[in-house]
C-alpha positions in Angstrom: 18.4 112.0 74.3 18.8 111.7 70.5 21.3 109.1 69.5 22.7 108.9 65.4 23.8 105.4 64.9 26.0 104.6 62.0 26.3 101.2 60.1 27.1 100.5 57.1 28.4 96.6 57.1 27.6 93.0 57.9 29.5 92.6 61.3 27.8 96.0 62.2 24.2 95.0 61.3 25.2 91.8 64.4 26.1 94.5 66.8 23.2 96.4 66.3 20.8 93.7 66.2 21.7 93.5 70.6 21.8 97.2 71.1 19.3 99.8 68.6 15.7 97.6 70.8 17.2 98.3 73.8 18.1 101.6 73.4 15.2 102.8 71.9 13.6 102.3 75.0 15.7 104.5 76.1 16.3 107.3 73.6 15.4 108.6 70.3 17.6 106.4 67.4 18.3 107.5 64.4 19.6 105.0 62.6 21.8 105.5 59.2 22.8 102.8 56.9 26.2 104.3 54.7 25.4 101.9 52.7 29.0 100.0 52.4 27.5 97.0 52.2 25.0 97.2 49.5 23.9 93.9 48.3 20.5 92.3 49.6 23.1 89.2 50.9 24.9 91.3 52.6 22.6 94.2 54.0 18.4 94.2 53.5 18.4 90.3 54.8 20.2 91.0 58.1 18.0 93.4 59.0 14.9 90.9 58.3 16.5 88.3 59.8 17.8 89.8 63.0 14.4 92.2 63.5 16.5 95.5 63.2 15.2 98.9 63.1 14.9 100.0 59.6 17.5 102.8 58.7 16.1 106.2 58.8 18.4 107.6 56.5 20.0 105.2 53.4 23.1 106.7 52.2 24.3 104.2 49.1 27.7 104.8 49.3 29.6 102.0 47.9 32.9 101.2 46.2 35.7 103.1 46.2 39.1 102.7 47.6 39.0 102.9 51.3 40.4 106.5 51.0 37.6 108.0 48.4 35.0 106.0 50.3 35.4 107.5 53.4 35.3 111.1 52.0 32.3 110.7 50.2 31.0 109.1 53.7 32.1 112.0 55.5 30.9 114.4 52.8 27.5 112.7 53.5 27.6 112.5 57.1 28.8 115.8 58.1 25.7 117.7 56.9 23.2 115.0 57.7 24.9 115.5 61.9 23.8 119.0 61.4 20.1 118.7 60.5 19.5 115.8 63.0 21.2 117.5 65.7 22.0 114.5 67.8 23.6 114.4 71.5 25.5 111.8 70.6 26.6 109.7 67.3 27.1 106.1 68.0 29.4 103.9 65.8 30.8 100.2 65.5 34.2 98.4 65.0 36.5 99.2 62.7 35.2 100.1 59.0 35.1 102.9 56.7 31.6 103.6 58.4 32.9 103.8 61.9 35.8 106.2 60.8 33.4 108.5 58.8 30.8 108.9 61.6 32.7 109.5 64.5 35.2 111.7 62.5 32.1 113.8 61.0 30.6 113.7 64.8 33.9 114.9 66.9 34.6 117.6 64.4 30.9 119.0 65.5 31.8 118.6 68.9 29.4 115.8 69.0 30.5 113.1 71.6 31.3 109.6 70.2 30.3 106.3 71.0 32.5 103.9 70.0 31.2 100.2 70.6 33.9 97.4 70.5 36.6 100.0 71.1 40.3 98.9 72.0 40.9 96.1 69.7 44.0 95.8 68.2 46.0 94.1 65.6 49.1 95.7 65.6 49.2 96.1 61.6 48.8 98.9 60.5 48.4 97.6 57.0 45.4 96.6 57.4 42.9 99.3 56.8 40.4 98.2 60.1 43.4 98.8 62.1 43.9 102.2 61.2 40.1 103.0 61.7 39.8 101.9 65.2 42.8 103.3 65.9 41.3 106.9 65.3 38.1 106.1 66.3 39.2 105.4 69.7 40.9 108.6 70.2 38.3 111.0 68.7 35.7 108.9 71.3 34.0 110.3 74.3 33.2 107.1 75.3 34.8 103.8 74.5 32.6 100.1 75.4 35.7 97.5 75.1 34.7 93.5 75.3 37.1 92.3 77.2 40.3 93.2 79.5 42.8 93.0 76.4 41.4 95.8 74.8 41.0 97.9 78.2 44.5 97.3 78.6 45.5 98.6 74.8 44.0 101.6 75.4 45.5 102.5 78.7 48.8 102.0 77.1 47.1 104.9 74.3 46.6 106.9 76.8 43.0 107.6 75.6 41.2 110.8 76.1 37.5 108.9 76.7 35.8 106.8 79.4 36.6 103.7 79.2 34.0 100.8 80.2 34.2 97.3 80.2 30.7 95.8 78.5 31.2 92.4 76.9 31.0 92.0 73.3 27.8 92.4 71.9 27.9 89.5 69.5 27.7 86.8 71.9 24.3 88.5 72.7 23.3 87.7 69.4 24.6 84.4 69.4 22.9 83.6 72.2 19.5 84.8 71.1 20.1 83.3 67.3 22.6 80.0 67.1 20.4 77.3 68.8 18.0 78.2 66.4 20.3 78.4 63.6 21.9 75.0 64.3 19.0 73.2 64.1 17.8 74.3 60.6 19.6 72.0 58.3 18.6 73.2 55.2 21.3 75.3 54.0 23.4 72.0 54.4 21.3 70.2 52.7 21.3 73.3 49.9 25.0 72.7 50.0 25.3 69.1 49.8 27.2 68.7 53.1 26.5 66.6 56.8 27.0 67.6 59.8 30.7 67.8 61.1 31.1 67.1 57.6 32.8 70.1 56.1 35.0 72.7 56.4 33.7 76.4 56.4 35.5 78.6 54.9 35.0 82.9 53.8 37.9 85.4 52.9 36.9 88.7 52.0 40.3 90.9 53.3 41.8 93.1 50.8 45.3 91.7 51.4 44.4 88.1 50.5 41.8 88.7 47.4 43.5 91.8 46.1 47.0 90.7 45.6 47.0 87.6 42.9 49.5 85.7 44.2 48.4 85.6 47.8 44.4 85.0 46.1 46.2 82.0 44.6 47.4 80.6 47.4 43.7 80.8 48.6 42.9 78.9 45.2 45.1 76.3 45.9 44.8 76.0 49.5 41.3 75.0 49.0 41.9 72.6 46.4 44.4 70.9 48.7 41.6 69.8 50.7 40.6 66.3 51.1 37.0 67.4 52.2 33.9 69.4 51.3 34.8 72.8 51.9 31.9 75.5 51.6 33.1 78.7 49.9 30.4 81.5 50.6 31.8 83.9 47.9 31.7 88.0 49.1 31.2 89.9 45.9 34.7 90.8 46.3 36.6 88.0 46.0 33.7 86.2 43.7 35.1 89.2 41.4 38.8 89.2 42.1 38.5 84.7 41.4 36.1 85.7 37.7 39.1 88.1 36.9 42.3 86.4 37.3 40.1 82.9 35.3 39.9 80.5 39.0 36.4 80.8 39.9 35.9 78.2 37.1 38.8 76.3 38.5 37.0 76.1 42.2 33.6 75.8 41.0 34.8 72.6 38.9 36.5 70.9 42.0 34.0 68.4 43.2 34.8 69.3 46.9 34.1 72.9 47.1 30.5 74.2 47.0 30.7 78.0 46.0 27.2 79.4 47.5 26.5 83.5 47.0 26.7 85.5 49.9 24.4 84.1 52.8 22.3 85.6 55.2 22.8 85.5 59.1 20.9 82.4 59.9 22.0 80.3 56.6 25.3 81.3 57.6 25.1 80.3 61.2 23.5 76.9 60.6 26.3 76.3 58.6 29.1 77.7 61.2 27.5 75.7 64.0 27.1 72.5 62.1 31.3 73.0 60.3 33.7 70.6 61.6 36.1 73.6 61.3 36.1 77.0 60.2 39.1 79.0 57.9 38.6 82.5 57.7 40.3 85.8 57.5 37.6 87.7 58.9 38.0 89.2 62.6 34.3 89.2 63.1 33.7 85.2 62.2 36.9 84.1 64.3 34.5 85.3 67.5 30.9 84.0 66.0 33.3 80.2 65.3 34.6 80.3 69.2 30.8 80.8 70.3 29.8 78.1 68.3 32.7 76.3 69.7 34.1 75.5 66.3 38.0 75.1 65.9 39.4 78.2 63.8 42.1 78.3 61.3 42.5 82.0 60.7 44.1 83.3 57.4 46.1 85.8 58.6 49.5 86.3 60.4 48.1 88.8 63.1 44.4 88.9 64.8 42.4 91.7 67.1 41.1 88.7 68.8 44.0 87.5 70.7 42.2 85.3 73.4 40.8 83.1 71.1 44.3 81.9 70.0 45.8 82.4 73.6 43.0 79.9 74.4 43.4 77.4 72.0 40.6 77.5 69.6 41.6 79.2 66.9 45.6 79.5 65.1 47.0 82.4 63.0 48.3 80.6 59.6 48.4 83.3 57.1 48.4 81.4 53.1 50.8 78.9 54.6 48.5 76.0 52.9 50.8 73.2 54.8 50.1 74.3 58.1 46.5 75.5 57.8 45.6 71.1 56.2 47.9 70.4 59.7 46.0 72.5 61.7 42.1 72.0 60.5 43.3 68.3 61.7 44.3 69.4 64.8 41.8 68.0 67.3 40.2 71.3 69.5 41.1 71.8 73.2 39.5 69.7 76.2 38.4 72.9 78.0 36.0 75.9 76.1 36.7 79.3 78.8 33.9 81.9 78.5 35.5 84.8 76.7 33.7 88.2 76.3 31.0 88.1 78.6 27.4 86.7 79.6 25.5 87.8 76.5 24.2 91.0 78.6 26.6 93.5 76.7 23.6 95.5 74.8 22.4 95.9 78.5 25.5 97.6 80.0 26.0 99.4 76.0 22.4 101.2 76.9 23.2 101.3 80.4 26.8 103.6 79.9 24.8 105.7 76.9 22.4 106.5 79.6 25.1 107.7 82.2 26.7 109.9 79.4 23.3 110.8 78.8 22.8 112.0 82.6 26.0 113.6 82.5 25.3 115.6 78.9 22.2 117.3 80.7 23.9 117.9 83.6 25.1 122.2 84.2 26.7 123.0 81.2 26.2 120.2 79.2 24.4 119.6 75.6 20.7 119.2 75.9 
């Protein structure tokens, strides 16, 4: 069977680091690389790093509101579907990418795979919400991580199959974050000890893109009475430069600004944090299987057992109780959440049903 994957961003490049080995052995992969994330930071050194398949096709699409993006993705996509010809067009999460593939896939009538389906939010503000949201119901096939998200889309009412596999990224942490926490040298690049430091990213459009909330980031981090690393994604590095604070948080002696980071510099610094303060979805789950203590800058998360748990609290820009929190000492008791690290296993193992099921009497061949 022929299988089009799409990717376009960092938390995507993860996912397919546990799947596109294993299902090669399996099928024929075409992989396809939008191009949403186009900086060597963010894109060619995760697929070094993480021994990825090289995209077959490179589509440089970058930029954009979210709504011009995904045309000129689905503009791309649709015709490129057509000359590969694939069974089946396999997508991840929740971006622009994963809206434009399995949009320009289900209106072939090619069926969708929809890895870490069911998450939700429950704010529909927030672009990735909206994305997963369709994704899900345009999917022929829908691999949630964990029982939370089987349960949101039972309550959808999806039209797909529905299966259970783990999420895929704690097969990656598990493959990558021993070795990753023993390489001290981006801490050392940073000027930080272990459990000496706060990690800290923010990247989402609704705290860098509004100035007064980006503000709050500003002085949120100044508040704090301890190194604080401040890996800057090119969108907020450009949102601080025009509203005159990245010379502000540069100057502070506390906080390190480092460019973008691969996945292993990044890691060794997650692992190695004392806490993490983030308002990304996909680092709130990388900091629980480090076991690192979460502040998450955001009022609402996809990741719901991670705060039901304990290890990680919603705090939106409210600076007061995100210093009381990163002092908050983590719970006694660490639950496995999302599964064994065999995820990319059972991914490759439901493809190949669908597969069995595609040649079957009347089915695409």
């Amino acid at each position: 069977m022929k299988v089009l994957t799409v990717i376009g961003n960092r938390p995507q490049f993860v996912k397919a680091a546990a799947v596109s080995r294993l299902l090669r052995e399996h099928h024929d992969e075409v992989l396809v690389h939008t191009g949403q994330h186009h900086d060597d930071e963010l894109s060619a050194i995760f697929f070094e790093e993480l021994a990825i398949p090289r995209p077959a096709r490179q589509l440089h699409i970058a930029g954009g509101t979210n709504t011009d993006q995904t045309a000129r993705m689905l503009a791309a996509l649709g015709p490129l579907i057509d000359e590969e010809a694939p069974d089946v067009v396999l997508v991840y999460g929740d971006t622009n990418s994963t809206l434009a593939g399995g949009l320009a896939a289900a209106q072939r009538t090619v069926p969708v795979v929809h890895v870490e389906a069911g998450m939700r939010s429950f704010d529909r503000a927030m672009p990735e919400e909206l994305n997963r949201v369709l994704t899900d119901h345009l999917s022929s096939l829908l691999l949630v991580p964990s029982a939370t998200a089987e349960q949101n889309l039972a309550r959808e009412a999806v039209a797909g199959r529905v299966v259970n596999v783990g999420d895929v990224m704690v097969d990656v942490s598990m493959m990558f974050q021993p070795r990753a926490k023993a390489d001290l040298k981006p801490l050392r690049e940073a000027g930080v000890e272990v459990d000496g430091y706060v990690l800290c990213t923010s990247h989402r459009a609704g705290n860098v893109d509004v100035p007064e909330r980006l503000r709050k980031l500003v002085d949120l981090l100044l508040a704090l009475d301890e190194p604080v690393v401040f890996p800057l994604h090119p969108r907020t590095g450009a949102r601080l430069d025009a509203a005159g604070w990245l010379d502000e948080l540069a100057a502070a002696p506390h906080v390190r600004l480092t460019p973008p980071l691969g996945y292993m510099a990044f890691t060794s610094l997650l692992t190695n944090a004392r806490r993490m303060l983030t308002d990304s979805g996909g680092v709130q789950k990388e900091a629980y299987f480090a076991s690192v203590p979460c502040v998450t800058l955001r009022d609402t998360t996809e990741w719901v057992e991670t705060v039901e748990v304990g290890w990680n609290v919603l705090v939106d820009l409210d600076a007061d109780r995100a210093l009381e929190e990163l002092r908050r000492e983590p719970p006694a008791v660490h639950p496995e959440l999302y599964g064994d690290g065999r995820a990319g296993e059972r991914v490759v193992g439901a493809i190949d049903e669908l597969a069995s099921g595609l040649r079957g009497p009347g089915g695409r061949r």
